[in-house]
SEGUNU-16273 format. One record per residue: x, y, z of N, C-alpha, C, CB in turn. Coordinates in steps of 0.1 Angstrom, whole numbers, padded with zeros to 4 digits, always signed. Glycine has a CB too. Layout:
! residues N
XYZXYZXYZXYZ...
This chain:
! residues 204
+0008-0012+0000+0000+0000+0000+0009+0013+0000-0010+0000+0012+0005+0026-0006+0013+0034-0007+0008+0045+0001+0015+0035-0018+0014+0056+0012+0009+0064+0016-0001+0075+0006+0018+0067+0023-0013+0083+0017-0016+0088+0008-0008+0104+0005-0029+0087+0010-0010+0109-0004-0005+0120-0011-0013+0134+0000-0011+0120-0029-0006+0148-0001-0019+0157+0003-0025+0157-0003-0019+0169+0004-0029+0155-0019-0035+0163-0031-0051+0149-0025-0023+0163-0053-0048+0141-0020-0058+0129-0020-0064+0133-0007-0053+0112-0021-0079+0127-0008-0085+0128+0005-0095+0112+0003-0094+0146+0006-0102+0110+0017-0109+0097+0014-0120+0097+0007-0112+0091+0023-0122+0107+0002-0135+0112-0007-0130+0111-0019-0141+0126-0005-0114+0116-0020-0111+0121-0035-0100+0107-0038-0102+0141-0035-0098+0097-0041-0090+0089-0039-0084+0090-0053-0095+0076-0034-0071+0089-0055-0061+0093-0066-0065+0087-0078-0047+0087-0062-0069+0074-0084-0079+0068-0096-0089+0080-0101-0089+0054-0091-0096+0084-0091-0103+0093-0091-0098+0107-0096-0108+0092-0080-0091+0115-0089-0079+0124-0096-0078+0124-0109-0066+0120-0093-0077+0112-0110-0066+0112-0124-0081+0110-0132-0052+0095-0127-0090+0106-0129-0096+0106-0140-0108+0115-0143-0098+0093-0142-0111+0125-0131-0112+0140-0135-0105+0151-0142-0114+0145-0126-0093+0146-0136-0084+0155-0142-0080+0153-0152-0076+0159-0138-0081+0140-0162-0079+0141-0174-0091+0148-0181-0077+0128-0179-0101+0146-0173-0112+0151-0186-0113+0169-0183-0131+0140-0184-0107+0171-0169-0102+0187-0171-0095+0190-0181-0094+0191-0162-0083+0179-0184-0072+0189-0197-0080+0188-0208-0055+0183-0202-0085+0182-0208-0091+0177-0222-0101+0191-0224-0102+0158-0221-0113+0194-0217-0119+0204-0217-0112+0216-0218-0126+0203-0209-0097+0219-0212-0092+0228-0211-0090+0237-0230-0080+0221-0202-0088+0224-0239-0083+0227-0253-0097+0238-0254-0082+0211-0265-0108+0238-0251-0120+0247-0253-0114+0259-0255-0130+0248-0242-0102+0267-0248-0099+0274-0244-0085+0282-0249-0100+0271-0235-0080+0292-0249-0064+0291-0252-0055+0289-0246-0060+0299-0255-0045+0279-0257-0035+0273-0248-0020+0280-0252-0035+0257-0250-0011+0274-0248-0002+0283-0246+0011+0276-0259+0002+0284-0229+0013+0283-0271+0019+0279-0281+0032+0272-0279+0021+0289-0287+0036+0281-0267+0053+0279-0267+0054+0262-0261+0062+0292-0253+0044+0262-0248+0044+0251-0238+0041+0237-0245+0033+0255-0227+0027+0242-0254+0021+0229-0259+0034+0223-0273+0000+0233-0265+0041+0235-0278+0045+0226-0289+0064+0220-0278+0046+0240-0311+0063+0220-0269+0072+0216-0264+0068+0202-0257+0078+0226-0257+0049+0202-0255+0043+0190-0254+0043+0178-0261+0033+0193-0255+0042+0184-0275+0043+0176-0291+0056+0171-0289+0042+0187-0307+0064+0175-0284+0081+0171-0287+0081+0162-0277+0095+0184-0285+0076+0162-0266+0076+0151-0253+0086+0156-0245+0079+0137-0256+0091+0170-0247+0100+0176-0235+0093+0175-0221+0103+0192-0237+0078+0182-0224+0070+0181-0211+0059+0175-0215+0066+0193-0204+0051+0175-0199+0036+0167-0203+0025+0175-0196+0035+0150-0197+0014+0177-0201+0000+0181-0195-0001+0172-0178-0015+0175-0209-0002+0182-0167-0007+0170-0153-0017+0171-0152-0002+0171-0139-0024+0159-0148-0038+0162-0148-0040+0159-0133-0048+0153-0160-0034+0160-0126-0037+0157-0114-0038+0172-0104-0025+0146-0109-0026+0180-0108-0028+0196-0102-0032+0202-0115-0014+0204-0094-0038+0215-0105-0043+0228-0110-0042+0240-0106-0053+0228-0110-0042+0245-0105-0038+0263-0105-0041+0268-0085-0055+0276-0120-0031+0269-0078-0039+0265-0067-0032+0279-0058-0036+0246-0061-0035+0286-0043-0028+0292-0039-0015+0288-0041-0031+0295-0029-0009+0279-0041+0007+0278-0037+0010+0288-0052+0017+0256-0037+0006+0284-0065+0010+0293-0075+0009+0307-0075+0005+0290-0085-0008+0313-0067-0007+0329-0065+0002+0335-0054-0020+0334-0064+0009+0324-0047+0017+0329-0036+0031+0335-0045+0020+0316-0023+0038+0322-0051+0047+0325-0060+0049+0336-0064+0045+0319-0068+0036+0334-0078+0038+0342-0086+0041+0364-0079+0025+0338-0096+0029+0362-0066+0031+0374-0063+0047+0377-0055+0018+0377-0054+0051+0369-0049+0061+0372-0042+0072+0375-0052+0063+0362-0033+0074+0365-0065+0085+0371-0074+0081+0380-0083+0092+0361-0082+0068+0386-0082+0067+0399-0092+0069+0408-0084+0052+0402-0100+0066+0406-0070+0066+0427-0059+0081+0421-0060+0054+0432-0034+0090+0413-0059+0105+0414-0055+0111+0420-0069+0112+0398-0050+0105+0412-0084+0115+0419-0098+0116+0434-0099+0108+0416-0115+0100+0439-0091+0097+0448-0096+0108+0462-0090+0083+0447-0095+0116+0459-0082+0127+0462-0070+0138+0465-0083+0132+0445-0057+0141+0456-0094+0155+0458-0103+0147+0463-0117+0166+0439-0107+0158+0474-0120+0150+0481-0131+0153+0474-0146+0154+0498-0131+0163+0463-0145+0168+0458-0155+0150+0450-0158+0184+0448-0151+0148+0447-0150+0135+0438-0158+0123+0449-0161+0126+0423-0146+0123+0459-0156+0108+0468-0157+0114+0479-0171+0105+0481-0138+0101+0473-0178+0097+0484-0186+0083+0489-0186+0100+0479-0199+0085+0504-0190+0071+0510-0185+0067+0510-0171+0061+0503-0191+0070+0510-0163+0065+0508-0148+0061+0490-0144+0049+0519-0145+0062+0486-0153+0062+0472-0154+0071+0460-0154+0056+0471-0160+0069+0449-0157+0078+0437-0158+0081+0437-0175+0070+0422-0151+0095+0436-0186+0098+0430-0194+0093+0417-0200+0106+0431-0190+0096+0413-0211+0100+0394-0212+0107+0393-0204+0107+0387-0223+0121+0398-0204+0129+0389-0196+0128+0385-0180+0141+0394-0198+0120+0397-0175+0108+0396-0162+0099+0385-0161+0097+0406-0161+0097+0386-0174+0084+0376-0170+0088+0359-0174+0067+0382-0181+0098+0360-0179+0103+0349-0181+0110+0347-0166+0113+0349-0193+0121+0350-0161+0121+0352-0148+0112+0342-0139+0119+0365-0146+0097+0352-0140+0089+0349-0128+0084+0330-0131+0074+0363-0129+0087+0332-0152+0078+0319-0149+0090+0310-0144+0070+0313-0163+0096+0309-0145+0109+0298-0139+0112+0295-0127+0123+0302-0143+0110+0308-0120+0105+0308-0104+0095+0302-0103+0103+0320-0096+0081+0302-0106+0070+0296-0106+0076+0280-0106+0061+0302-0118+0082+0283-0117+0082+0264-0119+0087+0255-0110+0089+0258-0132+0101+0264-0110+0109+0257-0100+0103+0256-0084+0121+0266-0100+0096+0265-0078+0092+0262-0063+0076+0257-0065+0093+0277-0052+0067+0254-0076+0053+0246-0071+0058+0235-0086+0033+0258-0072+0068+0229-0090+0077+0221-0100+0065+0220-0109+0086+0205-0095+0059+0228-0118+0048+0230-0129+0049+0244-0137+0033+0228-0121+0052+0239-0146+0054+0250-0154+0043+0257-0158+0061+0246-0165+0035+0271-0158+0025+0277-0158+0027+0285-0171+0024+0284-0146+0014+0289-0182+0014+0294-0192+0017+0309-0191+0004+0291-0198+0024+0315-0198+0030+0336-0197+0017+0337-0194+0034+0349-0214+0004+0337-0202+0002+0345-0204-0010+0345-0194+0003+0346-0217-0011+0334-0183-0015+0332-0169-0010+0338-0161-0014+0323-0164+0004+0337-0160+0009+0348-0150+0011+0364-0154+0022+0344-0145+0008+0364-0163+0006+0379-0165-0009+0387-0164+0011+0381-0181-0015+0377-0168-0032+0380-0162-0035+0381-0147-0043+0367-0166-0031+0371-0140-0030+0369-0129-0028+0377-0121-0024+0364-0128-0013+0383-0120-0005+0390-0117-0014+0401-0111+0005+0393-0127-0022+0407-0118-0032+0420-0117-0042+0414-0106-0041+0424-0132-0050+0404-0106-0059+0400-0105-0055+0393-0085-0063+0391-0120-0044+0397-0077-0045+0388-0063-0031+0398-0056-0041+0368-0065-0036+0400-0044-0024+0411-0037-0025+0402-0020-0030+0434-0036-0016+0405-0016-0010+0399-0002-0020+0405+0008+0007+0404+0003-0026+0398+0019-0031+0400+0027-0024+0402+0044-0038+0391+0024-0030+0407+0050-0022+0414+0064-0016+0400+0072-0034+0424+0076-0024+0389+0068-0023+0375+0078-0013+0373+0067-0038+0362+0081-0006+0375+0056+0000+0366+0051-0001+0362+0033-0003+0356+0060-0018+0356+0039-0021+0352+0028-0025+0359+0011-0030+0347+0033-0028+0353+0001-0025+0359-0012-0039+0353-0012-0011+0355-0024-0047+0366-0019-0062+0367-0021-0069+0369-0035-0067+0378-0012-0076+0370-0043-0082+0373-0055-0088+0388-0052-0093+0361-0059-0086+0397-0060-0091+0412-0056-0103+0419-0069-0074+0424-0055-0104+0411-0080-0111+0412-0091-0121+0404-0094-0104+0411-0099-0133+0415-0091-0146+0407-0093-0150+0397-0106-0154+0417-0094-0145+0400-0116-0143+0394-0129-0129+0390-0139-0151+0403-0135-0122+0380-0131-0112+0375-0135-0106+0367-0148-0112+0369-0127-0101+0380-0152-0099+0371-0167-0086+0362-0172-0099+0381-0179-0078+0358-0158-0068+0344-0159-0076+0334-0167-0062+0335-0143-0086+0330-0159-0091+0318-0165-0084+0306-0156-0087+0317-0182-0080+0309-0144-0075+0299-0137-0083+0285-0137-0074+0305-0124-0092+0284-0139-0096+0271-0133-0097+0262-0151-0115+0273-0121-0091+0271-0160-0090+0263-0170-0073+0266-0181-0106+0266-0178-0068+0265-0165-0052+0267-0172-0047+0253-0168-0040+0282-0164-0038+0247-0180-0028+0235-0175-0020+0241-0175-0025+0223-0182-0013+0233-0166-0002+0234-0155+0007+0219-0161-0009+0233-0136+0022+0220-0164+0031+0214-0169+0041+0210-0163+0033+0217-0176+0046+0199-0168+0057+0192-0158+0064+0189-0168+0055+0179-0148+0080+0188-0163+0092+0183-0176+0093+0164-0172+0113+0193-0173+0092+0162-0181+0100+0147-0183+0116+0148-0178+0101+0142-0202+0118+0134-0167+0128+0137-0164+0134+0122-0160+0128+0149-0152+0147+0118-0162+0157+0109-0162+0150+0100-0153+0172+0113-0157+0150+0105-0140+0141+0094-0129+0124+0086-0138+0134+0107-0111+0121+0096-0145+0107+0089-0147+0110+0081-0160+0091+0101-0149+0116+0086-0168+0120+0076-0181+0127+0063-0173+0134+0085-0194+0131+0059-0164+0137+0051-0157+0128+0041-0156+0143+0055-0147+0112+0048-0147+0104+0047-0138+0096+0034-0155+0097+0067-0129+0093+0045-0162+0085+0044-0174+0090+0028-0179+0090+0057-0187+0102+0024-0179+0112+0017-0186+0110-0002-0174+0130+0030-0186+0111+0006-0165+0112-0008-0155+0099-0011-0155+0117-0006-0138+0089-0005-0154+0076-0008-0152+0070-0015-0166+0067+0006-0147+0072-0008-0173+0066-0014-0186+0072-0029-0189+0070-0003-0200+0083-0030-0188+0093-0042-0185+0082-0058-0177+0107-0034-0173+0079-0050-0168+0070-0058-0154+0057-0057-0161+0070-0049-0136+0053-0049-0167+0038-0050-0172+0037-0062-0184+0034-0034-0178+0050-0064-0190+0048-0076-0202+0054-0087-0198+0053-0074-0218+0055-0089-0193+0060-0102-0183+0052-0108-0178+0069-0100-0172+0050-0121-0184+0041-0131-0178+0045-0140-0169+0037-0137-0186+0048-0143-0159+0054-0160-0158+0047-0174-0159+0059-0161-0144+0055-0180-0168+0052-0190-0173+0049-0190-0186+0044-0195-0168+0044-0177-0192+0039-0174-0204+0046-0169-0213+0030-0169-0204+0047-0165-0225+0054-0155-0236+0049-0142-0230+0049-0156-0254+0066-0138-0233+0063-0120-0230+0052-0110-0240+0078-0113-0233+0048-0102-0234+0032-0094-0241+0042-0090-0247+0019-0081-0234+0033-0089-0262+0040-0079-0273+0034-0064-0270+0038-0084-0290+0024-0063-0264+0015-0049-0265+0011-0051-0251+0000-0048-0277+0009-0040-0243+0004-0034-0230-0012-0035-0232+0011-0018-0227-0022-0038-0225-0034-0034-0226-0039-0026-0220-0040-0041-0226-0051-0018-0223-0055-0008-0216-0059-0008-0202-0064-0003-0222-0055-0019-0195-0057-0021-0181-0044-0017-0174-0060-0037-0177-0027-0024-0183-0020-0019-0179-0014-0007-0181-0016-0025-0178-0019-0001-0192-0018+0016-0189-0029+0020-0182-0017+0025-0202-0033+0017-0173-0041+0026-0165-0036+0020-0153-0057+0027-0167-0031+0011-0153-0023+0003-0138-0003+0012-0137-0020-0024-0143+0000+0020-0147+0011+0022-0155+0010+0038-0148+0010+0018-0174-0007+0040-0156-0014+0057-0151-0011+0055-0139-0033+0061-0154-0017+0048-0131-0017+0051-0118-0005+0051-0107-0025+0043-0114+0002+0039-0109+0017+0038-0107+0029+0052-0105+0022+0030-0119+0025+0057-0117+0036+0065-0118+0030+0080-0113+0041+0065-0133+0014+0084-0110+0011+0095-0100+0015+0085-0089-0007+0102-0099+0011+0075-0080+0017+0071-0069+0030+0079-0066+0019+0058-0071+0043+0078-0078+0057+0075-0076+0062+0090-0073+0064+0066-0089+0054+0099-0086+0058+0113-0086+0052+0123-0081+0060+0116-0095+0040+0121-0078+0027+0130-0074+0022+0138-0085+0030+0139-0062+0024+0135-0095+0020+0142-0112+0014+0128-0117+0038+0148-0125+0009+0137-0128+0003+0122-0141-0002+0130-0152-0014+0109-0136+0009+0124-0166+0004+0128-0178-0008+0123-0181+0012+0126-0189-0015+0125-0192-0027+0116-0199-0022+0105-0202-0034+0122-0211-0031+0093-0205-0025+0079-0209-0019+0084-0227-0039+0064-0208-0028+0096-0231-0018+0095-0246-0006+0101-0246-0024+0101-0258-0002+0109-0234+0010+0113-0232+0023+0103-0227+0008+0123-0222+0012+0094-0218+0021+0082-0212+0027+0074-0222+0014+0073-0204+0018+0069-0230+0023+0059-0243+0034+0068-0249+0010+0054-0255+0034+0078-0254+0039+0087-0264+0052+0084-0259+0033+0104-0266+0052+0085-0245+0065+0090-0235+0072+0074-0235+0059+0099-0214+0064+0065-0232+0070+0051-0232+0073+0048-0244+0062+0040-0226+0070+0051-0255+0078+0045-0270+0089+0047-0271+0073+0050-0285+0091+0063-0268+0105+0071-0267+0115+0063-0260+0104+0086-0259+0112+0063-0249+0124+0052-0239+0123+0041-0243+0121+0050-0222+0116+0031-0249+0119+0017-0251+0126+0018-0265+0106+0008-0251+0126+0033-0276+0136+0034-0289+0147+0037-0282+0134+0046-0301+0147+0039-0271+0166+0049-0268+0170+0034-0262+0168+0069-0251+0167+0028-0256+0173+0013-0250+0181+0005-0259+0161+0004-0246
């Protein structure tokens, strides 16, 4: 048995997660997405998570590294943040809630939530045009999970006693899905997953 995660509750159990939150990203395409991020999606650098979503830990972030840039004049143009600001902020973002967030979210954003006396980071705009609750949020592919990807799939066609599977079935990519939110506390879509397991079983 595996402990549970924060993101899980006994109501919300992780299967469950994942399989709202796929059909969040999926609805998400309704909407605009972010050119730079998604065609770095297509390449399989990163992957859509469908398990988080846009949550305080990100408006805490994002506010704390925009009132600090806004301190060096090298990033402000116009009384404001630059690209190279706002690039900046997103990399901070990514790096302390490890999900990469679309520009053009934290730039909407940014306007839209100011620090509170207790601490906390609040929403101050009656009519919010982030679109937070229909922004994906991105993770990089990384050495540990291609590893992760590689051993498991291995164990998933392995019969004993029997010939090894030539093909995974859709039971064990969703035993594959689930495994690997367990391992990392993220989860691509299963068509991200496959996409991502062909890659590692060509580089072997």
């Amino acid at each position: 048995m595996y402990r549970k995660r924060k993101y899980e509750t006994e109501k919300t159990p992780l299967k469950q997660l994942i399989m709202e939150g796929s059909s969040r990203v999926h609805r998400c395409f309704a909407f605009p997405t972010d050119d730079a991020l998604e065609e770095k999606t297509r390449m399989n650098h990163i992957y859509r998570c469908c398990v988080h979503s846009w949550s305080w830990k990100e408006d805490t972030m994002l506010w704390d590294t925009h009132k600090d840039l806004l301190r060096y004049p090298a990033y402000i143009d116009g009384g404001g943040l630059n690209e190279d600001g706002w690039k900046y902020v997103q990399r901070e973002v990514s790096e302390h809630v490890a999900h990469l967030a679309p520009m053009s979210t934290l730039k909407a954003r940014s306007a839209e939530i100011k620090r509170r006396e207790d601490g906390s980071v609040e929403e101050i705009m009656e009519n919010p045009t982030s679109n937070i609750a229909n922004c994906i949020l991105y993770r990089k592919w990384d050495s540990k999970a291609d590893a992760f990807l590689l051993k498991t799939y291995d164990n998933l066609s392995f019969i004993p006693g029997r010939q090894r599977k030539e093909f995974l079935d859709a039971e064990d990519w969703k035993s594959l899905q689930l495994w690997f939110a367990q391992r990392f506390g993220c989860c691509p879509t299963q068509t991200q997953l496959q996409a991502r397991t062909r890659i590692v079983l060509q580089r072997r």
